[in-house]
N, CA, C and O atoms as CSV, one atom per row, in Angstrom:
chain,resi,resn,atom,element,x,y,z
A,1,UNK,N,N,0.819,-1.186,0.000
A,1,UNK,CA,C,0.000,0.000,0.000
A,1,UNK,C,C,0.868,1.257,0.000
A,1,UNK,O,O,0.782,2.286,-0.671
A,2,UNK,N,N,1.653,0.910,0.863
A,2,UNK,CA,C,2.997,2.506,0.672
A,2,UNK,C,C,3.578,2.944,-0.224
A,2,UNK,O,O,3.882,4.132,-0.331
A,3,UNK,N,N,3.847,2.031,-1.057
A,3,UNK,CA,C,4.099,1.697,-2.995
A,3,UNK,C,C,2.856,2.495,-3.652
A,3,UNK,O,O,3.082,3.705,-3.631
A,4,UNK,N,N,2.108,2.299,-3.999
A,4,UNK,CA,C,0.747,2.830,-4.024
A,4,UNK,C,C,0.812,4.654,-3.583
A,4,UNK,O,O,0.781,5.631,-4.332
A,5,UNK,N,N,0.888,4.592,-2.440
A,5,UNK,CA,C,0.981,5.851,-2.045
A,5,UNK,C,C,1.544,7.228,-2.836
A,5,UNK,O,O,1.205,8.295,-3.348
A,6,UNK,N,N,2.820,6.227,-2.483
A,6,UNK,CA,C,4.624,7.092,-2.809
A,6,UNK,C,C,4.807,7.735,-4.600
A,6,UNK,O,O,5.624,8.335,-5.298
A,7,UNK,N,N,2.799,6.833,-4.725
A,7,UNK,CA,C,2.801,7.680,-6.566
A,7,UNK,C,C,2.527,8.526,-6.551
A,7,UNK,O,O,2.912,9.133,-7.550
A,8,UNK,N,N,1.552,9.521,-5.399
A,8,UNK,CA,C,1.032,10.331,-5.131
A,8,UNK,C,C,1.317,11.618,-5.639
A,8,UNK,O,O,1.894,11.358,-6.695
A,9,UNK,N,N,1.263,12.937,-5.527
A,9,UNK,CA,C,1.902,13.810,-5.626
A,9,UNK,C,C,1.605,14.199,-3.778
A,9,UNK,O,O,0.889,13.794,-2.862
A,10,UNK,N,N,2.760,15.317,-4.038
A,10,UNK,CA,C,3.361,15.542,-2.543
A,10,UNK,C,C,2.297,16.235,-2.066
A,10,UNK,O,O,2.314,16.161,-0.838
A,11,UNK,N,N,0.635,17.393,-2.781
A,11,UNK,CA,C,0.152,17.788,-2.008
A,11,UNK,C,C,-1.069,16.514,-1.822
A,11,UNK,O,O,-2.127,16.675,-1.213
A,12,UNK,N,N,-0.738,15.538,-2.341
A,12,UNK,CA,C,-1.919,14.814,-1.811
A,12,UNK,C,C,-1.303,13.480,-0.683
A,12,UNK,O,O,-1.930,13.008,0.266
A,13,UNK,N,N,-0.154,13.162,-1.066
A,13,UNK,CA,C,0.608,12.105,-0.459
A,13,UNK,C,C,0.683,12.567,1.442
A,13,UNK,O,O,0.606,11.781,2.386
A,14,UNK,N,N,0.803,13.623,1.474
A,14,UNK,CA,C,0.960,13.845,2.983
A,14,UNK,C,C,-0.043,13.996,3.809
A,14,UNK,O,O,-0.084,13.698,5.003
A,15,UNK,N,N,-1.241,14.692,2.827
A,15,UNK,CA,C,-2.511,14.432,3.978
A,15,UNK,C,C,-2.688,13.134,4.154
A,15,UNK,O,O,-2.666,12.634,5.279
A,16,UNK,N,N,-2.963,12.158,2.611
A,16,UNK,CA,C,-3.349,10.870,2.976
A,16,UNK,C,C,-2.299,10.039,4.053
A,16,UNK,O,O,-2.853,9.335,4.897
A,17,UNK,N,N,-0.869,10.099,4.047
A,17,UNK,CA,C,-0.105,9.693,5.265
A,17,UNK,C,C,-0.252,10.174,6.608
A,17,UNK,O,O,0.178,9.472,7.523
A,18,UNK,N,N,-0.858,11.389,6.879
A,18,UNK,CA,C,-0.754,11.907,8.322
A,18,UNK,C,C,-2.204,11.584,8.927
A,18,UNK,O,O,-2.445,11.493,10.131
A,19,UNK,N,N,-3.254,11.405,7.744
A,19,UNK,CA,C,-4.300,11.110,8.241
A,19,UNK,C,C,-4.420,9.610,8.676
A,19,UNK,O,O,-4.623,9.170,9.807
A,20,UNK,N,N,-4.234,8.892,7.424
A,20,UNK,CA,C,-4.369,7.379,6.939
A,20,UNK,C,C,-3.262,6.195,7.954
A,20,UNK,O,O,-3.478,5.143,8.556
A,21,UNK,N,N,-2.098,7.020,7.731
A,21,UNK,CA,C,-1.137,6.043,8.131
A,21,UNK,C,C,-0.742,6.370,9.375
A,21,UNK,O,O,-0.791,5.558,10.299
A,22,UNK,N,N,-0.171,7.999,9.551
A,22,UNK,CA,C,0.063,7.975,11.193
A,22,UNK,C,C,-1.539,8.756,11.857
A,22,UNK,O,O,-1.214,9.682,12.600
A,23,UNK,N,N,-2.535,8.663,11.803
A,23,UNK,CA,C,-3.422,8.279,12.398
A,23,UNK,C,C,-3.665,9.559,13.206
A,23,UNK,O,O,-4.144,9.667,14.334
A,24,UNK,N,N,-3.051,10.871,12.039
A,24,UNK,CA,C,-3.573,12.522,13.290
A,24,UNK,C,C,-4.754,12.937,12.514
A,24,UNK,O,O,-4.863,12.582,11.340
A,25,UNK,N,N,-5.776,13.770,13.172
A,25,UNK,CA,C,-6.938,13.959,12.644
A,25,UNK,C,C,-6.999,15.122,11.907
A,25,UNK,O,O,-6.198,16.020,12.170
A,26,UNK,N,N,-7.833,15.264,11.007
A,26,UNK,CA,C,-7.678,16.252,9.997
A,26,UNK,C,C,-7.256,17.760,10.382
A,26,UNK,O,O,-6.437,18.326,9.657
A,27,UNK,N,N,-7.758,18.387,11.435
A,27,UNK,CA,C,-7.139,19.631,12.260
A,27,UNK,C,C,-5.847,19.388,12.462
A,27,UNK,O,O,-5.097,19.939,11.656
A,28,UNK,N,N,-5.191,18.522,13.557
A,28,UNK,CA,C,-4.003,18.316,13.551
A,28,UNK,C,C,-2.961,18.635,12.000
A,28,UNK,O,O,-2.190,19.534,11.664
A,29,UNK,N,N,-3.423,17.442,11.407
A,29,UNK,CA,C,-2.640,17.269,9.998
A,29,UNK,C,C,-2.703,18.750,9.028
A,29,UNK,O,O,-1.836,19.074,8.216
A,30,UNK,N,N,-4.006,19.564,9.358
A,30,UNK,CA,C,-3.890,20.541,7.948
A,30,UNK,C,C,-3.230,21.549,8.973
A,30,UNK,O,O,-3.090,22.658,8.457
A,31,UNK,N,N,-2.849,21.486,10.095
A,31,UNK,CA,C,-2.352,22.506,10.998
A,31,UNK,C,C,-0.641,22.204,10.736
A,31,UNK,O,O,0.170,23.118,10.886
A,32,UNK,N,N,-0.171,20.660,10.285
A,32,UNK,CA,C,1.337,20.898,10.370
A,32,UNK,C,C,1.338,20.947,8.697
A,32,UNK,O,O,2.281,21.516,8.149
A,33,UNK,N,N,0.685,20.578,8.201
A,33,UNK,CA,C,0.349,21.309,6.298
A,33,UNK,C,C,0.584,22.759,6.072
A,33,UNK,O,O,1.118,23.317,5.113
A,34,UNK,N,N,0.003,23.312,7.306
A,34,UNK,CA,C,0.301,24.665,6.735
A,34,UNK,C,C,-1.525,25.203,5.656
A,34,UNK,O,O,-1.715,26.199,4.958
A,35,UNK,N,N,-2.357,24.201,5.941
A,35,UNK,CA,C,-3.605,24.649,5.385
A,35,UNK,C,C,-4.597,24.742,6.000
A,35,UNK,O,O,-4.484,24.713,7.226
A,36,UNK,N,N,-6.024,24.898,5.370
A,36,UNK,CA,C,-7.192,24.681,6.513
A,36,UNK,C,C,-7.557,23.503,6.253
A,36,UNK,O,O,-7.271,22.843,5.254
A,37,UNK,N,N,-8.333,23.146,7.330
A,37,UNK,CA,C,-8.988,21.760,7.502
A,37,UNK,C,C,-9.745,21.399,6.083
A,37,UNK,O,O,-9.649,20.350,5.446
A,38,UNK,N,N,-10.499,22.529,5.781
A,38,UNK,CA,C,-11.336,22.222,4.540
A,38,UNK,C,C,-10.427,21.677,3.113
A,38,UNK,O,O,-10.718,20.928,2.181
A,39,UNK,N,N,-9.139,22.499,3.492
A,39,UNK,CA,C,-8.523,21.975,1.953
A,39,UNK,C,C,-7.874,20.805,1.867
A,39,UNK,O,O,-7.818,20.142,0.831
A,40,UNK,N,N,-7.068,20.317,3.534
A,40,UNK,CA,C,-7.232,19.156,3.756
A,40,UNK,C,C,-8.099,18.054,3.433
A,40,UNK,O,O,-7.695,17.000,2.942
A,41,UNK,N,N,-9.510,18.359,3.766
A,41,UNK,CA,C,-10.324,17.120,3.676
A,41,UNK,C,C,-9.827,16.959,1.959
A,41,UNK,O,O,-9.070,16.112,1.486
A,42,UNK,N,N,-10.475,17.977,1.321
A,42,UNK,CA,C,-10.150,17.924,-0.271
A,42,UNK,C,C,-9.405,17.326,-0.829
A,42,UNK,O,O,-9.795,16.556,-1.707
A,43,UNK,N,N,-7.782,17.483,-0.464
A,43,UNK,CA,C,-6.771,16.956,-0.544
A,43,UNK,C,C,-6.828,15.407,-0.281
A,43,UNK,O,O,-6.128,14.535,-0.797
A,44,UNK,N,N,-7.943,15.265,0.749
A,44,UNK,CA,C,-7.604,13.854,1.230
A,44,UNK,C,C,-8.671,12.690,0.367
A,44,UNK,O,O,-8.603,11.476,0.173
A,45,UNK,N,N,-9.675,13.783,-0.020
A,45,UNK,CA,C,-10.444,13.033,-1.249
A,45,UNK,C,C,-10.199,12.843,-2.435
A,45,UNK,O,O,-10.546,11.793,-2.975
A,46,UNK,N,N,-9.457,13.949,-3.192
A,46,UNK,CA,C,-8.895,14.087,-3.946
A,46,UNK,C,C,-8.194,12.501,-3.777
A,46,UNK,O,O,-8.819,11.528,-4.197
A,47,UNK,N,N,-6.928,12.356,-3.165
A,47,UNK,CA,C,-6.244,11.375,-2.832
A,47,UNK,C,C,-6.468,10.320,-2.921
A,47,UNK,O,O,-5.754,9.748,-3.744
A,48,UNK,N,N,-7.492,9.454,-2.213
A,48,UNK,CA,C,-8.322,8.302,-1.907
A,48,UNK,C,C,-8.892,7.907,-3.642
A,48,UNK,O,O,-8.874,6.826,-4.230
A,49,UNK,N,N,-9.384,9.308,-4.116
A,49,UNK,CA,C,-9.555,8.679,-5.533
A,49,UNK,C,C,-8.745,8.327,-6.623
A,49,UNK,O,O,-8.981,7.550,-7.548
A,50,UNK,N,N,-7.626,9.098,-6.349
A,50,UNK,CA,C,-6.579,8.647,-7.248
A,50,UNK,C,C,-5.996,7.041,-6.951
A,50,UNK,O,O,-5.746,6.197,-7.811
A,51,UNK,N,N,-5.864,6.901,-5.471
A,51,UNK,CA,C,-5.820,5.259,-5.090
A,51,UNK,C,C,-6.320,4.592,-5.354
A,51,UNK,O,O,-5.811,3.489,-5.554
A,52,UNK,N,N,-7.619,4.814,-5.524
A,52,UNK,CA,C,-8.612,3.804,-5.898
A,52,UNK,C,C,-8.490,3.443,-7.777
A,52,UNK,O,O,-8.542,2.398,-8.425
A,53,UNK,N,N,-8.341,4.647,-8.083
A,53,UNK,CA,C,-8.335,4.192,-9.342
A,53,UNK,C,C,-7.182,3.921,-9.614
A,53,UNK,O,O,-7.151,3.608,-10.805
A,54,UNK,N,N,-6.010,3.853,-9.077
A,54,UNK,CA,C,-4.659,3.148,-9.403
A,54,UNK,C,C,-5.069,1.482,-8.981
A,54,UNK,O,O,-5.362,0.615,-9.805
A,55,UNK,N,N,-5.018,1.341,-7.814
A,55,UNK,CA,C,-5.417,-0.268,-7.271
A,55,UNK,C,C,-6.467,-0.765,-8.139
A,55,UNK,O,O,-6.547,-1.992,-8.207
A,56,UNK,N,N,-7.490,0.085,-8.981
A,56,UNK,CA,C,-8.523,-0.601,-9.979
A,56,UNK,C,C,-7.552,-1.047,-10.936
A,56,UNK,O,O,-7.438,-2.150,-11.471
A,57,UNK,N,N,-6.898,-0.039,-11.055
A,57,UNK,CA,C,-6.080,-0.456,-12.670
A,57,UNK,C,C,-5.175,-1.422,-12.262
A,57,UNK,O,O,-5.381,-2.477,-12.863
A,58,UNK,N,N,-4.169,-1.485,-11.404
A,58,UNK,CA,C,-3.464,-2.799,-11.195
A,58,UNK,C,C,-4.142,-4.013,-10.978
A,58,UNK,O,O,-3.523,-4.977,-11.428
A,59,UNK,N,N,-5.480,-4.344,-10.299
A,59,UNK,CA,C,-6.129,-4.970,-10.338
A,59,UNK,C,C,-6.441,-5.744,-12.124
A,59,UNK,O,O,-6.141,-6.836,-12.608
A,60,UNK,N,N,-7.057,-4.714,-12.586
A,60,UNK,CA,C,-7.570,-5.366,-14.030
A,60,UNK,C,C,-6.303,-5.780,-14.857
A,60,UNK,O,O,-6.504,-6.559,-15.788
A,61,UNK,N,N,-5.153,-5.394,-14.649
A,61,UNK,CA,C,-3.801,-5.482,-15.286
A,61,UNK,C,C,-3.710,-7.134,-14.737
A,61,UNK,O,O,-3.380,-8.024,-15.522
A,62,UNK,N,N,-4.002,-7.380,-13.481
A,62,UNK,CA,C,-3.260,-8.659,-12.636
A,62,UNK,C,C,-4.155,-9.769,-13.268
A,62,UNK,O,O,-3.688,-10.834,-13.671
A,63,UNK,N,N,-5.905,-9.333,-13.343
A,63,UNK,CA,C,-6.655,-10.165,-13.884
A,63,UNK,C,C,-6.311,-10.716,-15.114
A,63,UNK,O,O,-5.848,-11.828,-15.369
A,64,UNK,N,N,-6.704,-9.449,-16.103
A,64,UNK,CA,C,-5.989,-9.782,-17.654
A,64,UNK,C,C,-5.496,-10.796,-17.793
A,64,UNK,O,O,-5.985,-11.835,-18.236
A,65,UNK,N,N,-4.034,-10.494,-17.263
A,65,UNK,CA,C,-2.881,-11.381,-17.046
A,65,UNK,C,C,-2.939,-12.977,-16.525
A,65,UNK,O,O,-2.314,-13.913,-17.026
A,66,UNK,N,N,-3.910,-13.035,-15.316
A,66,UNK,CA,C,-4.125,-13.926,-14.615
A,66,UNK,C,C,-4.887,-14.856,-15.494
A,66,UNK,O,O,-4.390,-15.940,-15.802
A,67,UNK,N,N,-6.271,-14.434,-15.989
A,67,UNK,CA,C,-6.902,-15.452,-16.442
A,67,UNK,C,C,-7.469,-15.066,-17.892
A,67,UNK,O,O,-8.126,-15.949,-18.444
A,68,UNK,N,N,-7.295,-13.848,-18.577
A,68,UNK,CA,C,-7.290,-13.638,-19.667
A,68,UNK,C,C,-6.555,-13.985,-20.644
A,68,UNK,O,O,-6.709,-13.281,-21.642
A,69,UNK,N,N,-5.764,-14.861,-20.736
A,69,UNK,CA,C,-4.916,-15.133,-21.810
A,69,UNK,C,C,-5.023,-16.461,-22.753
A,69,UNK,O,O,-4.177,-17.277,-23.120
A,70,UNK,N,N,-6.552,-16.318,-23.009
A,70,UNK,CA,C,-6.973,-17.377,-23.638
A,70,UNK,C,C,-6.514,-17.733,-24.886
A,70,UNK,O,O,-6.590,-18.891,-25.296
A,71,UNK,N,N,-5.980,-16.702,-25.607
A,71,UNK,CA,C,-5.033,-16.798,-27.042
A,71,UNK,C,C,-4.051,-17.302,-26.882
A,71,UNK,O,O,-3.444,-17.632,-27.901
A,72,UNK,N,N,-3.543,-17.546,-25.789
A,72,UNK,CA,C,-1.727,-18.023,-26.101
A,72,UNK,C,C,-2.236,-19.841,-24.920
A,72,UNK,O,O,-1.432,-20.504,-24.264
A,73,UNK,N,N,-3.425,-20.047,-25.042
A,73,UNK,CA,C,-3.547,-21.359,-24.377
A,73,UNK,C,C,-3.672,-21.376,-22.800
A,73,UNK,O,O,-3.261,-22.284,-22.078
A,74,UNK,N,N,-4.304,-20.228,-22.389
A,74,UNK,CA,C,-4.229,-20.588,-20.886
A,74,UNK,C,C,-3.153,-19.979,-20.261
A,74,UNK,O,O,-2.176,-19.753,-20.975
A,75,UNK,N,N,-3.096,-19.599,-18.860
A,75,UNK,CA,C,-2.181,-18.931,-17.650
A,75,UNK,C,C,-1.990,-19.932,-16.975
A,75,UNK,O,O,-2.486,-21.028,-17.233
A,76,UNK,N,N,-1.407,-19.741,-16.229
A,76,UNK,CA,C,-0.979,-20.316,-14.767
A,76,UNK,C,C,-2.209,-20.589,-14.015
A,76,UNK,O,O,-2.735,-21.632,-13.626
A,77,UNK,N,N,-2.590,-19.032,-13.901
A,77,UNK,CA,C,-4.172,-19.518,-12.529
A,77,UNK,C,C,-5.478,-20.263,-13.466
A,77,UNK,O,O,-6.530,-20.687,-12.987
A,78,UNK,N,N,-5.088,-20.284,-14.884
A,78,UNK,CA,C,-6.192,-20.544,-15.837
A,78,UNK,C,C,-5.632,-21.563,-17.068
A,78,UNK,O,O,-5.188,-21.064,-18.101
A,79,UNK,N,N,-5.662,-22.376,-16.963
A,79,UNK,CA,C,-4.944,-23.084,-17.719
A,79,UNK,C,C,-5.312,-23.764,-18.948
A,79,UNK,O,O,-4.718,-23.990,-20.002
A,80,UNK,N,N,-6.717,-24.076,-18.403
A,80,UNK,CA,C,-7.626,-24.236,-20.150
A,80,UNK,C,C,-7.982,-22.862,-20.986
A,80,UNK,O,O,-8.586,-22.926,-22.056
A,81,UNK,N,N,-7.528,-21.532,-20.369
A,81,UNK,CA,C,-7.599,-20.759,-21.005
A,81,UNK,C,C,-9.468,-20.339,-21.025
A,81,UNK,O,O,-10.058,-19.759,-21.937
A,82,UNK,N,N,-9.789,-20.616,-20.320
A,82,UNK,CA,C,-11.689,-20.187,-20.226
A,82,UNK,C,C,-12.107,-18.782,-19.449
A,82,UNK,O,O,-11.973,-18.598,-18.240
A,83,UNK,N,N,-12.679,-17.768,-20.470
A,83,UNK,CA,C,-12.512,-16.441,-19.841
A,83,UNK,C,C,-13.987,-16.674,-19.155
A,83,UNK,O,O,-14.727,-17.446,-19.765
A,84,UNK,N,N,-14.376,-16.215,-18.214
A,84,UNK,CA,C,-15.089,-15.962,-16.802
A,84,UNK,C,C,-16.431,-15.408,-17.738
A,84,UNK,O,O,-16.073,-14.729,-18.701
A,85,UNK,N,N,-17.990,-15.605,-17.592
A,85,UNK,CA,C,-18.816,-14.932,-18.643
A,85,UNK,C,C,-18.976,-13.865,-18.435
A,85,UNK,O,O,-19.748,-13.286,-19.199
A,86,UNK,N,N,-18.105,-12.774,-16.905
A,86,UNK,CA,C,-18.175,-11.345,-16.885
A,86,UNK,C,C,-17.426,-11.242,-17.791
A,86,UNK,O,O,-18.126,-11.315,-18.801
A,87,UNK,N,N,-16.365,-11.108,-18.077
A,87,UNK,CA,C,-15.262,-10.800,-19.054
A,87,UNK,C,C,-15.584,-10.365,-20.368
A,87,UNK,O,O,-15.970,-11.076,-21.295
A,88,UNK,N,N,-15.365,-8.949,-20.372
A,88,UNK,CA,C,-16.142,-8.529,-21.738
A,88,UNK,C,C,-14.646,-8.195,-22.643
A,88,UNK,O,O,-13.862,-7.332,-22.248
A,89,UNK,N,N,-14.426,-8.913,-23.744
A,89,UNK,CA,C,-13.160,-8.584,-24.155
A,89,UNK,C,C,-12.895,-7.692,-25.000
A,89,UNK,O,O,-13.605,-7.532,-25.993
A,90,UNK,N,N,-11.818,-6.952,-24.748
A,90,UNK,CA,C,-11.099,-5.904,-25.220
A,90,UNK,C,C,-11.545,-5.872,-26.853
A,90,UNK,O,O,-11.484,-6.927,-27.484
A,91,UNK,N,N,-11.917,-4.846,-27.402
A,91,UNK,CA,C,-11.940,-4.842,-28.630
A,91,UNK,C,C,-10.315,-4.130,-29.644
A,91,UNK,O,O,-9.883,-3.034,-29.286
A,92,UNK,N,N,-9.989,-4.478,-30.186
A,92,UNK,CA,C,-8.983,-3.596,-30.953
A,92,UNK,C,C,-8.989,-2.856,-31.931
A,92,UNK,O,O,-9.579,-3.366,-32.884
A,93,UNK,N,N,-8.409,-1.426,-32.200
A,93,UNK,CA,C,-8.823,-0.781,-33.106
A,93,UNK,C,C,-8.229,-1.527,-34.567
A,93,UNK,O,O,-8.517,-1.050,-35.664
Protein backbone atom coordinates (compact mmCIF):
# COMPACT_ATOMS: atom_id res chain seq x y z
CA UNK A 1 0.00 0.00 0.00
CA UNK A 2 3.00 2.51 0.67
CA UNK A 3 4.10 1.70 -2.99
CA UNK A 4 0.75 2.83 -4.02
CA UNK A 5 0.98 5.85 -2.05
CA UNK A 6 4.62 7.09 -2.81
CA UNK A 7 2.80 7.68 -6.57
CA UNK A 8 1.03 10.33 -5.13
CA UNK A 9 1.90 13.81 -5.63
CA UNK A 10 3.36 15.54 -2.54
CA UNK A 11 0.15 17.79 -2.01
CA UNK A 12 -1.92 14.81 -1.81
CA UNK A 13 0.61 12.10 -0.46
CA UNK A 14 0.96 13.84 2.98
CA UNK A 15 -2.51 14.43 3.98
CA UNK A 16 -3.35 10.87 2.98
CA UNK A 17 -0.11 9.69 5.27
CA UNK A 18 -0.75 11.91 8.32
CA UNK A 19 -4.30 11.11 8.24
CA UNK A 20 -4.37 7.38 6.94
CA UNK A 21 -1.14 6.04 8.13
CA UNK A 22 0.06 7.98 11.19
CA UNK A 23 -3.42 8.28 12.40
CA UNK A 24 -3.57 12.52 13.29
CA UNK A 25 -6.94 13.96 12.64
CA UNK A 26 -7.68 16.25 10.00
CA UNK A 27 -7.14 19.63 12.26
CA UNK A 28 -4.00 18.32 13.55
CA UNK A 29 -2.64 17.27 10.00
CA UNK A 30 -3.89 20.54 7.95
CA UNK A 31 -2.35 22.51 11.00
CA UNK A 32 1.34 20.90 10.37
CA UNK A 33 0.35 21.31 6.30
CA UNK A 34 0.30 24.67 6.74
CA UNK A 35 -3.60 24.65 5.38
CA UNK A 36 -7.19 24.68 6.51
CA UNK A 37 -8.99 21.76 7.50
CA UNK A 38 -11.34 22.22 4.54
CA UNK A 39 -8.52 21.98 1.95
CA UNK A 40 -7.23 19.16 3.76
CA UNK A 41 -10.32 17.12 3.68
CA UNK A 42 -10.15 17.92 -0.27
CA UNK A 43 -6.77 16.96 -0.54
CA UNK A 44 -7.60 13.85 1.23
CA UNK A 45 -10.44 13.03 -1.25
CA UNK A 46 -8.89 14.09 -3.95
CA UNK A 47 -6.24 11.37 -2.83
CA UNK A 48 -8.32 8.30 -1.91
CA UNK A 49 -9.56 8.68 -5.53
CA UNK A 50 -6.58 8.65 -7.25
CA UNK A 51 -5.82 5.26 -5.09
CA UNK A 52 -8.61 3.80 -5.90
CA UNK A 53 -8.34 4.19 -9.34
CA UNK A 54 -4.66 3.15 -9.40
CA UNK A 55 -5.42 -0.27 -7.27
CA UNK A 56 -8.52 -0.60 -9.98
CA UNK A 57 -6.08 -0.46 -12.67
CA UNK A 58 -3.46 -2.80 -11.19
CA UNK A 59 -6.13 -4.97 -10.34
CA UNK A 60 -7.57 -5.37 -14.03
CA UNK A 61 -3.80 -5.48 -15.29
CA UNK A 62 -3.26 -8.66 -12.64
CA UNK A 63 -6.65 -10.16 -13.88
CA UNK A 64 -5.99 -9.78 -17.65
CA UNK A 65 -2.88 -11.38 -17.05
CA UNK A 66 -4.13 -13.93 -14.61
CA UNK A 67 -6.90 -15.45 -16.44
CA UNK A 68 -7.29 -13.64 -19.67
CA UNK A 69 -4.92 -15.13 -21.81
CA UNK A 70 -6.97 -17.38 -23.64
CA UNK A 71 -5.03 -16.80 -27.04
CA UNK A 72 -1.73 -18.02 -26.10
CA UNK A 73 -3.55 -21.36 -24.38
CA UNK A 74 -4.23 -20.59 -20.89
CA UNK A 75 -2.18 -18.93 -17.65
CA UNK A 76 -0.98 -20.32 -14.77
CA UNK A 77 -4.17 -19.52 -12.53
CA UNK A 78 -6.19 -20.54 -15.84
CA UNK A 79 -4.94 -23.08 -17.72
CA UNK A 80 -7.63 -24.24 -20.15
CA UNK A 81 -7.60 -20.76 -21.00
CA UNK A 82 -11.69 -20.19 -20.23
CA UNK A 83 -12.51 -16.44 -19.84
CA UNK A 84 -15.09 -15.96 -16.80
CA UNK A 85 -18.82 -14.93 -18.64
CA UNK A 86 -18.18 -11.34 -16.88
CA UNK A 87 -15.26 -10.80 -19.05
CA UNK A 88 -16.14 -8.53 -21.74
CA UNK A 89 -13.16 -8.58 -24.16
CA UNK A 90 -11.10 -5.90 -25.22
CA UNK A 91 -11.94 -4.84 -28.63
CA UNK A 92 -8.98 -3.60 -30.95
CA UNK A 93 -8.82 -0.78 -33.11
Amino acid sequence: MRQIVSTLSDTLRFPVMLCHIEDLSTRDAARFVGITEGALRKRLHDGKKKLQERIVRMAEKSFQVEYCDGAKGGSRMNPEGIRPPWIIPFSTP
